[in-house]
DSSP file (Angstrom, degrees, kcal/mol; ACC not computed):
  #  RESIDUE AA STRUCTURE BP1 BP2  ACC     N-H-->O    O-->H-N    N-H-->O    O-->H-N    TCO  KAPPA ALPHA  PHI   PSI    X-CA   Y-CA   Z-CA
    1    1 A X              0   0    0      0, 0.0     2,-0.7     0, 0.0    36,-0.2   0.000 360.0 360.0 360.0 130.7   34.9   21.6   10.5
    2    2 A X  E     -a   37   0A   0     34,-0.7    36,-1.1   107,-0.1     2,-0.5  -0.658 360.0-142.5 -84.6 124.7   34.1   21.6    6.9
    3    3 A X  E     -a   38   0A   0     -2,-0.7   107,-1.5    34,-0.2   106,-1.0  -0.714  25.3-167.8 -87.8 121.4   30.8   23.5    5.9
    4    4 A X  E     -b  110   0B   0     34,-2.6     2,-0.4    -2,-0.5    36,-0.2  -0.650  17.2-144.5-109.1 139.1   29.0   21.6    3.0
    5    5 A X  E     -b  111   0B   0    105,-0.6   107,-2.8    -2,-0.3     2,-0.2  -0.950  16.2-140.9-125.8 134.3   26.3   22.4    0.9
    6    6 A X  E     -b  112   0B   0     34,-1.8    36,-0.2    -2,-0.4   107,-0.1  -0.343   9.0-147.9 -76.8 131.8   24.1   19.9    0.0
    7    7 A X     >  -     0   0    0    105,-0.9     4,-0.6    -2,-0.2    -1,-0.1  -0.129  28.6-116.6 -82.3-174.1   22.5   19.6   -4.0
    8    8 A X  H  > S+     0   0    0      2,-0.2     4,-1.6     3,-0.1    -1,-0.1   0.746 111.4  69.5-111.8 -13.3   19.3   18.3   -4.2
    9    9 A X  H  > S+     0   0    0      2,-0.2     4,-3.4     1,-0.2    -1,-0.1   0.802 103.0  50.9 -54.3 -58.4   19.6   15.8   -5.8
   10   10 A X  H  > S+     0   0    0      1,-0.2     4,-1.2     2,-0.2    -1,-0.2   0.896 103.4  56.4 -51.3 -40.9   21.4   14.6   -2.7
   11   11 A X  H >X S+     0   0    0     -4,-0.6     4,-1.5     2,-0.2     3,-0.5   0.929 106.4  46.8 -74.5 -49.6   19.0   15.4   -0.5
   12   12 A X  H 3X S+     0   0    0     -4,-1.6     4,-2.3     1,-0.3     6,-0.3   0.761 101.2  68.0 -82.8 -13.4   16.2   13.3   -2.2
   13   13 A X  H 3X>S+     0   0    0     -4,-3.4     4,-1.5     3,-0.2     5,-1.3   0.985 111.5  37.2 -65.1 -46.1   18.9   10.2   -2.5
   14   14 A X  H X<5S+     0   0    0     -4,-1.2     3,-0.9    -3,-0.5    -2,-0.2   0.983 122.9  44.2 -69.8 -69.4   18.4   10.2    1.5
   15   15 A X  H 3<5S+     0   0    0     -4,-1.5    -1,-0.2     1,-0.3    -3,-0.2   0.854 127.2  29.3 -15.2 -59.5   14.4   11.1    1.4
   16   16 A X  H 3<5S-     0   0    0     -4,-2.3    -1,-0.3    -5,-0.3    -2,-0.2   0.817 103.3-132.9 -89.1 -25.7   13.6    8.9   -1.1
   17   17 A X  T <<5 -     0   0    0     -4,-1.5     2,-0.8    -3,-0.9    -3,-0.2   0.933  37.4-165.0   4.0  82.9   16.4    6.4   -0.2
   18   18 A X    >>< -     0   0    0     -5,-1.3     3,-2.0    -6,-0.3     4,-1.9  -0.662  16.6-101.4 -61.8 100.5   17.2    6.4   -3.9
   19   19 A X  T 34 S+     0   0    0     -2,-0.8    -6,-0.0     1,-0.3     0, 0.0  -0.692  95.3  19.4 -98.2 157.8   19.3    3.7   -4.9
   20   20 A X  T 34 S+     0   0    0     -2,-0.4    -1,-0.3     0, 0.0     3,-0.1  -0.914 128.1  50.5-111.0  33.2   22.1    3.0   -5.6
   21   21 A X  T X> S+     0   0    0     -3,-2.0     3,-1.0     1,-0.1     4,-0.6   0.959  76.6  87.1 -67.2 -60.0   22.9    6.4   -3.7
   22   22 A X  H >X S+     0   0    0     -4,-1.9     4,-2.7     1,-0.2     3,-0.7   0.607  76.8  66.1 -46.6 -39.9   21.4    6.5   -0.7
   23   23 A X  H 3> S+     0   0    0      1,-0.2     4,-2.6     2,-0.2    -1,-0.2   0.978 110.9  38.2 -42.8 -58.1   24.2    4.7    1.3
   24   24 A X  H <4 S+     0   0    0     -3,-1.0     4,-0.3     2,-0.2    -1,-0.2   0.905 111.5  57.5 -45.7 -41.4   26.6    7.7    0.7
   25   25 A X  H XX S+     0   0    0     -3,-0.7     4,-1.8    -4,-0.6     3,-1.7   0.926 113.7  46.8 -85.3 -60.0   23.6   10.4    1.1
   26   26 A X  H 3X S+     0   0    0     -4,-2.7     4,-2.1     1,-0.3    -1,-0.2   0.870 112.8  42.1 -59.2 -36.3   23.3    8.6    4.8
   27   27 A X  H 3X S+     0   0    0     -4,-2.6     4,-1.1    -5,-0.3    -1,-0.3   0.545 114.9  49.6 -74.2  -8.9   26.6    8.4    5.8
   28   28 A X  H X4 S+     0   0    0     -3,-1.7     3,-1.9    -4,-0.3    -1,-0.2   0.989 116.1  47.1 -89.0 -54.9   27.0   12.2    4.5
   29   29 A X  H >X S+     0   0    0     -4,-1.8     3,-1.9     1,-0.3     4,-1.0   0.760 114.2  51.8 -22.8 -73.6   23.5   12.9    6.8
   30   30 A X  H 3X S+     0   0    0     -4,-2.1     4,-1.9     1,-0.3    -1,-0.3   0.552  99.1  58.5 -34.0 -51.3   25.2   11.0    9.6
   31   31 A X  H <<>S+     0   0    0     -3,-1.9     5,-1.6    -4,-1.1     6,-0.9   0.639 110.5  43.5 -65.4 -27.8   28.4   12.8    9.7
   32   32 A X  H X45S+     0   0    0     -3,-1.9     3,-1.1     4,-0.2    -2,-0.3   0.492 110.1  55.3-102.5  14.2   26.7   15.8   10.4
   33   33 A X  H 3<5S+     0   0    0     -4,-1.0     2,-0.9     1,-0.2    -2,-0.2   0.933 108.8  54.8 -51.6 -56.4   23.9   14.0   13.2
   34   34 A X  T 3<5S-     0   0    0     -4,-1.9    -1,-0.2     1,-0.2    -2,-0.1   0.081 120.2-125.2-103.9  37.1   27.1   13.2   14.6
   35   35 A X  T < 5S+     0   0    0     -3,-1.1    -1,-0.2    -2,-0.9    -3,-0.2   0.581  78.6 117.1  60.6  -7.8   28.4   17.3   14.7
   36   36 A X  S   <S+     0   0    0     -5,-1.6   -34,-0.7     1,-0.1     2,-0.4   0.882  83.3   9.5 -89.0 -25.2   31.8   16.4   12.6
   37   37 A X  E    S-a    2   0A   0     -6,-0.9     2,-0.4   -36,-0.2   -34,-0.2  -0.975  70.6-126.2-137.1 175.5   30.4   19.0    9.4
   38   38 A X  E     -a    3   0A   0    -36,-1.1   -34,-2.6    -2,-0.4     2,-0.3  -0.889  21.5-162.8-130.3 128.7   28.0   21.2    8.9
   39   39 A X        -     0   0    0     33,-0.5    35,-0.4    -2,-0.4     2,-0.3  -0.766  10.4-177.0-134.4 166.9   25.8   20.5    5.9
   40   40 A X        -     0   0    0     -2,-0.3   -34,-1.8    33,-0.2     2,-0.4  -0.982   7.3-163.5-161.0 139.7   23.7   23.4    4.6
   41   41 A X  E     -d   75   0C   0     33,-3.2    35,-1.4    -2,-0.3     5,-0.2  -0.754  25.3-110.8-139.4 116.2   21.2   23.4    1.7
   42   42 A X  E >   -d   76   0C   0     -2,-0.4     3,-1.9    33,-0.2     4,-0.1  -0.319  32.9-106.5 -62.4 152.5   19.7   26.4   -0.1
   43   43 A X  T 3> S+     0   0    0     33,-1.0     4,-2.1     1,-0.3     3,-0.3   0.653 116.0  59.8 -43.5 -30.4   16.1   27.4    0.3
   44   44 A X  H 3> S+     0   0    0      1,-0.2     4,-0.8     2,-0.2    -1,-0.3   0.588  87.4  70.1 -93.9  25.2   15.2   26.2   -2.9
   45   45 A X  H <> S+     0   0    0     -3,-1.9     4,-1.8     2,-0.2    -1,-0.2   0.692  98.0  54.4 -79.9 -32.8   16.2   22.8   -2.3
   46   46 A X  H  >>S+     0   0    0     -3,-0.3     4,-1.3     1,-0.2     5,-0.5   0.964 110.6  49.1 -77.9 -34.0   13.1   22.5    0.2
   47   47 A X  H  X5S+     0   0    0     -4,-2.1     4,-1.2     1,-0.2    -1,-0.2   0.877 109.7  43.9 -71.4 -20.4   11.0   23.6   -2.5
   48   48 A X  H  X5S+     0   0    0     -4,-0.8     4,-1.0     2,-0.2    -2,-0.2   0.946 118.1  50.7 -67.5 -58.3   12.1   21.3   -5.2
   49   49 A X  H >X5S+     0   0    0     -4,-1.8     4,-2.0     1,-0.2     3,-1.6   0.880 106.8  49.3 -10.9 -83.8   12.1   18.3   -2.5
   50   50 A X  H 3X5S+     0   0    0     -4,-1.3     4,-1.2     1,-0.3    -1,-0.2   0.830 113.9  48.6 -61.3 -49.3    8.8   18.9   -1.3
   51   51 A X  H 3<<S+     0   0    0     -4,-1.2    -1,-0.3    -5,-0.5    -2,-0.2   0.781 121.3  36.2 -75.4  -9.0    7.4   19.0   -5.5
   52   52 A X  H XX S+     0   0    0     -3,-1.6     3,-1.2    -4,-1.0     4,-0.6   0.900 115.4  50.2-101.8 -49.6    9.1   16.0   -6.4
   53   53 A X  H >X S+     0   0    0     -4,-2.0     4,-1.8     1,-0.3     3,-1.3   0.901 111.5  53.8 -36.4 -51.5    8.7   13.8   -2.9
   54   54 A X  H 3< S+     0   0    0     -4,-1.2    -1,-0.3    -5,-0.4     5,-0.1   0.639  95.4  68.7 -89.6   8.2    4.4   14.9   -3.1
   55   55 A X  H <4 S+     0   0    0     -3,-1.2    -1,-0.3    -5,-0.1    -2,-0.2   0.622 116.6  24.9 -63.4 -18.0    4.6   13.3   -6.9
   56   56 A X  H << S+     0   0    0     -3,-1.3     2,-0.3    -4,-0.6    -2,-0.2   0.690 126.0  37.7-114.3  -9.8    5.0   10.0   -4.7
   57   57 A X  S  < S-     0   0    0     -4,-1.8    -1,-0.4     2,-0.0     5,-0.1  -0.988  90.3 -87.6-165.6 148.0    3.6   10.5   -1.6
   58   58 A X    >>  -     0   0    0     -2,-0.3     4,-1.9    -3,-0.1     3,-0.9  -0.038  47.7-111.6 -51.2 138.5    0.9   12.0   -0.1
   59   59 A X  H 3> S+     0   0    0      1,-0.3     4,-0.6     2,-0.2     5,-0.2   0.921 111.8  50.4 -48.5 -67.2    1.5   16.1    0.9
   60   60 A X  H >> S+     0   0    0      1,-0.3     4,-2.9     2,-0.2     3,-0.6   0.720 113.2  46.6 -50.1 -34.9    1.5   15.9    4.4
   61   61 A X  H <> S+     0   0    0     -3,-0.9     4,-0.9     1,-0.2    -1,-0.3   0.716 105.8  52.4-100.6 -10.1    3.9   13.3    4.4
   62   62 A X  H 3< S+     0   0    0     -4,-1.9     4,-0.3     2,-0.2    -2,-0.2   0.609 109.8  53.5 -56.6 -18.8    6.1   14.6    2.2
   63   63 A X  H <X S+     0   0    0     -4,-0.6     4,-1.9    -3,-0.6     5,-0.2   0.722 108.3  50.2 -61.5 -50.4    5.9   17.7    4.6
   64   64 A X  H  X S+     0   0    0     -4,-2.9     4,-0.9     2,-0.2     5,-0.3   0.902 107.1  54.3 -53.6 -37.0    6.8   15.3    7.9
   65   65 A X  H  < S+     0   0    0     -4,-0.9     4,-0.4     1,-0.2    -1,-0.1   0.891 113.1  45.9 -80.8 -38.6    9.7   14.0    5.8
   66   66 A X  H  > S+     0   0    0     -4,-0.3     4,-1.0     2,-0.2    -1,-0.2   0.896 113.6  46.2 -46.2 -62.2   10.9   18.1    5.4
   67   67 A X  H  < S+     0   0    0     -4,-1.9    -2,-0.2     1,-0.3    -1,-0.1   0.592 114.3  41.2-107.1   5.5   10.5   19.0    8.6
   68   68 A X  T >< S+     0   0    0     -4,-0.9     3,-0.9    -5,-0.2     4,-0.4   0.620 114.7  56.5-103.2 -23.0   12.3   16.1   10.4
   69   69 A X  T 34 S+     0   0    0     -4,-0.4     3,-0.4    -5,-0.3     4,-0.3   0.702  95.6  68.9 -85.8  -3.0   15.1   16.2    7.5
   70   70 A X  T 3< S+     0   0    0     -4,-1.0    -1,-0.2     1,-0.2    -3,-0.1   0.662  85.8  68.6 -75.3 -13.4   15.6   20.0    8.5
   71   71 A X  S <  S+     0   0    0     -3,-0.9    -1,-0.2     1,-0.2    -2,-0.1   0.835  97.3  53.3 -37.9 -45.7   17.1   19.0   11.9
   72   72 A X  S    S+     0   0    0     -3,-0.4   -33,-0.5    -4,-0.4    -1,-0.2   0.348 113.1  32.4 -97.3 -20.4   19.8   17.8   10.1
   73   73 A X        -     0   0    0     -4,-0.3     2,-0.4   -35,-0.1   -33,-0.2  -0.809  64.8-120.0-135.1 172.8   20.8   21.0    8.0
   74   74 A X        -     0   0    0    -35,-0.4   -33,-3.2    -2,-0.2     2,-0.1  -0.995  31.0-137.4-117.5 137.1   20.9   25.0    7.8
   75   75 A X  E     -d   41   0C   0     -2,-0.4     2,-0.2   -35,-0.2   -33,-0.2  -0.443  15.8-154.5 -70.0 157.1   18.9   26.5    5.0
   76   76 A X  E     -d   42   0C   0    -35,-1.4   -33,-1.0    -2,-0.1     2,-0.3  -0.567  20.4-107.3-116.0-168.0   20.6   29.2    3.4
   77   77 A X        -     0   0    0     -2,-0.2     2,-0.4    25,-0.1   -33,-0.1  -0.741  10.8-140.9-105.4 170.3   18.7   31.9    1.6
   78   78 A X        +     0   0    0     -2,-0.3    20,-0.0   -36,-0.1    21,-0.0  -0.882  31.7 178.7-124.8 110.9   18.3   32.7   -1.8
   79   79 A X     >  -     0   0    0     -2,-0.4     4,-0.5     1,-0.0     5,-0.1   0.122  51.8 -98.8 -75.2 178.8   18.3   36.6   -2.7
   80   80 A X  H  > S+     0   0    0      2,-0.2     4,-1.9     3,-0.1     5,-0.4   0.768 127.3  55.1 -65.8 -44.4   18.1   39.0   -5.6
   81   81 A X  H  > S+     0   0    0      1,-0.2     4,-2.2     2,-0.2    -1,-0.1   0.944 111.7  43.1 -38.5 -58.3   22.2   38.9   -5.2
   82   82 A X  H  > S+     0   0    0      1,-0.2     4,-1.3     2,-0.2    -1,-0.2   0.706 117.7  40.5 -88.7 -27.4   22.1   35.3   -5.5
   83   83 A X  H  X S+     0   0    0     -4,-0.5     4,-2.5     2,-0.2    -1,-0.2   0.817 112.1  53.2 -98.7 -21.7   19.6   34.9   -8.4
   84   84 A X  H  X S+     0   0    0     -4,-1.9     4,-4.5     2,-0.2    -2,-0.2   0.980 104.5  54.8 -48.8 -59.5   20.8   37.8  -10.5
   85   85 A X  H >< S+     0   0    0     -4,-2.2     3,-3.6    -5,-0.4    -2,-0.2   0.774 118.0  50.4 -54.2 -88.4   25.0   36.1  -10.2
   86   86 A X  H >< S+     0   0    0     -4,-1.3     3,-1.0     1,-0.4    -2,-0.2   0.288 105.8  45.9 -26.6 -66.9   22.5   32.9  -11.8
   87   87 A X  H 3< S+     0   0    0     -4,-2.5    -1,-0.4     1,-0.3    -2,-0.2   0.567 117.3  44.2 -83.0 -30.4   20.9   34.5  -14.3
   88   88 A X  T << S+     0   0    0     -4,-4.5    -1,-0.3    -3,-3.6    -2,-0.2  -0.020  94.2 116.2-114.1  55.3   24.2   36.1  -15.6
   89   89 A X  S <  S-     0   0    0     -3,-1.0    -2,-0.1     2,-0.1     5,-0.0  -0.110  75.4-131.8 -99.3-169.5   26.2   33.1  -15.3
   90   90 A X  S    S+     0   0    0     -2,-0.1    -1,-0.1     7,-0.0    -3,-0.1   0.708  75.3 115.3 -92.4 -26.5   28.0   30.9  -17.7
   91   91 A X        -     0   0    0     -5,-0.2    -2,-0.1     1,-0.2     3,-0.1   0.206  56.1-155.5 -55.4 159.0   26.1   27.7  -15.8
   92   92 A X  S    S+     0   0    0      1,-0.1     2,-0.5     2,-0.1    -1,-0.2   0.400  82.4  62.4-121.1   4.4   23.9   26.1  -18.2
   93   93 A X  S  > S-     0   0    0      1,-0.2     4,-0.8    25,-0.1    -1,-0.1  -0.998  72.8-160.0-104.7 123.4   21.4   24.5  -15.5
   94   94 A X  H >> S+     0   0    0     -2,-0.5     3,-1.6     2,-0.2     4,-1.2   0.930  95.2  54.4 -77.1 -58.3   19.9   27.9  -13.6
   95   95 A X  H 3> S+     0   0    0      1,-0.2     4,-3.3     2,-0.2     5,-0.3   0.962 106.8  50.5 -24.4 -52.0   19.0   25.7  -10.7
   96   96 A X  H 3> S+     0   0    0      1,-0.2     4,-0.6     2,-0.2    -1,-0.2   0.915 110.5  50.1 -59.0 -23.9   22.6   24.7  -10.7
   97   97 A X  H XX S+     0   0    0     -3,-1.6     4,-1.4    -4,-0.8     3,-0.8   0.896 104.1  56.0 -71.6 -49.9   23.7   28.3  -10.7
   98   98 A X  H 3X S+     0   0    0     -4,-1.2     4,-1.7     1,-0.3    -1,-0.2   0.777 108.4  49.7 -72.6 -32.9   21.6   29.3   -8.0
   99   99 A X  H 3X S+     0   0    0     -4,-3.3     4,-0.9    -5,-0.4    -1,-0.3   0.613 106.6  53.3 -96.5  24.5   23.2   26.7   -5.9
  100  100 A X  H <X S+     0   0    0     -3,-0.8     4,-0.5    -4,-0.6    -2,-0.2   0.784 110.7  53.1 -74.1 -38.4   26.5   27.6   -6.7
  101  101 A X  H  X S+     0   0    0     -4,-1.4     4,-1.2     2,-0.2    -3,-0.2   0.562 100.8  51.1  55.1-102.2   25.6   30.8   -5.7
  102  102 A X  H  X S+     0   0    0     -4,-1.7     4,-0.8     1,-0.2    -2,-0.2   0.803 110.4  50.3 -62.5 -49.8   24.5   30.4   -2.9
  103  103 A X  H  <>S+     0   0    0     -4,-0.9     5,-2.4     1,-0.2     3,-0.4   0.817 112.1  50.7 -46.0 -48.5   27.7   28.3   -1.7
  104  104 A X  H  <5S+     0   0    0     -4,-0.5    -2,-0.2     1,-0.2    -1,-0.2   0.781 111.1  45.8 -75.3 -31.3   29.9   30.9   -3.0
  105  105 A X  H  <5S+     0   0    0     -4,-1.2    -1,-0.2     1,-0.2    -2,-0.2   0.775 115.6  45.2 -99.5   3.3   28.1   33.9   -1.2
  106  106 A X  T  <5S-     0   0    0     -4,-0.8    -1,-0.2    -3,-0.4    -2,-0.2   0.065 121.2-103.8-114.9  22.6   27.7   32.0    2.4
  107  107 A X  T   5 -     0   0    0      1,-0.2     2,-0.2    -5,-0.1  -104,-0.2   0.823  46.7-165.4  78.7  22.8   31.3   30.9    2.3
  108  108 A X      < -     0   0    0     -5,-2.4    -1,-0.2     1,-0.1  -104,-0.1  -0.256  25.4-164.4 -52.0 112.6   31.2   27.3    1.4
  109  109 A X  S    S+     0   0    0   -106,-1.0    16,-0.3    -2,-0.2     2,-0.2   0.983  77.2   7.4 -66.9 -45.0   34.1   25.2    1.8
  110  110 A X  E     -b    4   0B   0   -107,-1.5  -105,-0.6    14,-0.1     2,-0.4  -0.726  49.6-148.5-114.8 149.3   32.3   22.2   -0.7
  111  111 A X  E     -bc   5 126B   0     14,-1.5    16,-1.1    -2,-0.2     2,-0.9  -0.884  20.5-166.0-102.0 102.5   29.3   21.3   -3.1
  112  112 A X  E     +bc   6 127B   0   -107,-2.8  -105,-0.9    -2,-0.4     2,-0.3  -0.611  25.3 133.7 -99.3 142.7   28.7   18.0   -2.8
  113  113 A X        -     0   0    0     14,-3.3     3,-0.4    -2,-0.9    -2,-0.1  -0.983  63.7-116.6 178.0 163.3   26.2   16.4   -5.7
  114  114 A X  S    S+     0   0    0     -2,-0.3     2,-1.0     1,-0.2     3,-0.3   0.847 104.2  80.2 -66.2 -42.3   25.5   13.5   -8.5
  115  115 A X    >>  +     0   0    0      1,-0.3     3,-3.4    -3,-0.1     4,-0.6  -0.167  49.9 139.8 -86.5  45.7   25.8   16.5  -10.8
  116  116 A X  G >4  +     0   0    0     -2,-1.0     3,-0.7    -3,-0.4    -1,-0.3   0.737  61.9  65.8 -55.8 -46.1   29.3   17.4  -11.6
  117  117 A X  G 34 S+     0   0    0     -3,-0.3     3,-0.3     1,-0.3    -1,-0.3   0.595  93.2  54.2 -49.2 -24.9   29.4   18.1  -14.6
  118  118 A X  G <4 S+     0   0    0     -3,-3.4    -1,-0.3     1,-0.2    -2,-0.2   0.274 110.6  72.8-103.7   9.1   27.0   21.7  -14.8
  119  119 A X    X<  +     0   0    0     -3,-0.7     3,-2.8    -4,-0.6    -2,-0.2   0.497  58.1 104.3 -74.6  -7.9   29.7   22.2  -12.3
  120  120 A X  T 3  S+     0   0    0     -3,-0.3    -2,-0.1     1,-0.3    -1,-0.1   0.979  75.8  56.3 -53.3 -59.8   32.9   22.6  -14.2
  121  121 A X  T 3  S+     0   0    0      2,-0.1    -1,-0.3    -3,-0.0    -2,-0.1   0.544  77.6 138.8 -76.5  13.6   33.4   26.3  -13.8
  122  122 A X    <   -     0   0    0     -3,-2.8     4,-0.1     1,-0.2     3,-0.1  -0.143  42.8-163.8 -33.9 121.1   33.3   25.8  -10.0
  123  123 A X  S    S+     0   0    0      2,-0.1     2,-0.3     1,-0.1    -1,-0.2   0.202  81.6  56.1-112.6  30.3   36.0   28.0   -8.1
  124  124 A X  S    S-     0   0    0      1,-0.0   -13,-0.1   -13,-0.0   -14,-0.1  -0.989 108.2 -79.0-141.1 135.6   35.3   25.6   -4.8
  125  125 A X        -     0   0    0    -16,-0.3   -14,-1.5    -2,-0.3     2,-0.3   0.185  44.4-160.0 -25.1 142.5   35.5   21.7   -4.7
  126  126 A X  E     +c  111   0B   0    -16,-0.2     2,-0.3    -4,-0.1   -14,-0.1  -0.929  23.4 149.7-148.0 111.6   32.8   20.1   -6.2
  127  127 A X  E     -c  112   0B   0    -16,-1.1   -14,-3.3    -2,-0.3   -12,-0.1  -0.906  41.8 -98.7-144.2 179.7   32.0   16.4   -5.4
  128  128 A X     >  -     0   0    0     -2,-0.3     4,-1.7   -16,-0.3   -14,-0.1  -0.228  38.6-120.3 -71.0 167.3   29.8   13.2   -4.8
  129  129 A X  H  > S+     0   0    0      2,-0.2     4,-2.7     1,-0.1     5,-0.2   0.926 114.9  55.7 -66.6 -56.5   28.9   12.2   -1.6
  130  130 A X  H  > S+     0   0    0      2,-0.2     4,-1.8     1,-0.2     5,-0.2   0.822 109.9  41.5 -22.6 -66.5   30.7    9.0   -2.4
  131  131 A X  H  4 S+     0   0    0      1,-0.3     4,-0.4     2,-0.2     5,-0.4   0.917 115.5  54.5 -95.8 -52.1   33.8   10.6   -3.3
  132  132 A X  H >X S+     0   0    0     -4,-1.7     4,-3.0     2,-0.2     3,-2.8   0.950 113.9  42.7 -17.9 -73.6   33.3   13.0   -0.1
  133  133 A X  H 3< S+     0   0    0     -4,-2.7     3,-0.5     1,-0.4    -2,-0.2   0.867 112.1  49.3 -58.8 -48.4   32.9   10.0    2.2
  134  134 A X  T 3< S+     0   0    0     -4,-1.8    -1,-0.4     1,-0.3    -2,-0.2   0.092 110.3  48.8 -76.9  -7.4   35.3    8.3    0.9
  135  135 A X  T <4 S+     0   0    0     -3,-2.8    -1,-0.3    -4,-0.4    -2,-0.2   0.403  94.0 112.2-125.9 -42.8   37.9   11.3    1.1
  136  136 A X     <        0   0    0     -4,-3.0    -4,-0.0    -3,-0.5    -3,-0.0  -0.100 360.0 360.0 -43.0 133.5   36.8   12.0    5.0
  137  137 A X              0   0    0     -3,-0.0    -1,-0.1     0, 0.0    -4,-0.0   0.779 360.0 360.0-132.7 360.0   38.8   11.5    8.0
């Protein structure tokens, strides 16, 4: 089973149903409802969620939308370990660093996200959901 870690950008294509993403972002969602991978997000993907989601909607329900999309995933943590490798990285997004990170130090088979490109120096597969689904079998 492949273990995934989800960007955040990704996450908020399902949340927000952002199109023209969201179909891929559900099917990703779906595949792991339905137990065939294991999708994973680090912790500071719920906080970035949760500040962009309550620019559009109301707290609380930007919190309901959090805690019913947390079924669906494992948070990972974010450490001193993890933000340190960030901060003396090559990446030139530190968000992007931190989940790269994060993937690299819980043993992440994938990354999947919109944002390939602050990806390049990746030493694990780095794709869209699209190109994920679309790749699945």
């Amino acid at each position: 089973m492949k273990n995934l870690l989800v960007d955040t950008n990704i996450v908020l294509d399902l949340l927000a149903k952002r199109e023209p993403f969201y179909e891929y972002s559900a099917r990703l969602f779906s595949l792991s409802d339905r137990k065939k991978i294991k999708l994973y997000v680090s912790s500071i993907t719920f906080l970035n969620s949760n500040y962009i989601l309550s620019k559009e909607l109301p707290e609380r329900e930007s919190k309901e939308i959090l805690r019913k999309f947390k079924l669906l995933v494992k948070i990972l943590s974010c450490d001193e370990k993890i933000i340190d490798l960030g901060l003396n990285s090559n990446f030139k997004d530190f968000e992007d660093s931190v989940q790269y990170y994060t993937a690299i130090e819980n043993s992440i088979d994938c990354i999947i996200t919109r944002n390939l490109k602050d990806f390049k120096e990746s030493k694990i597969p780095v794709m869209t959901a699209e190109t994920f689904i679309k790749s699945y079998k």
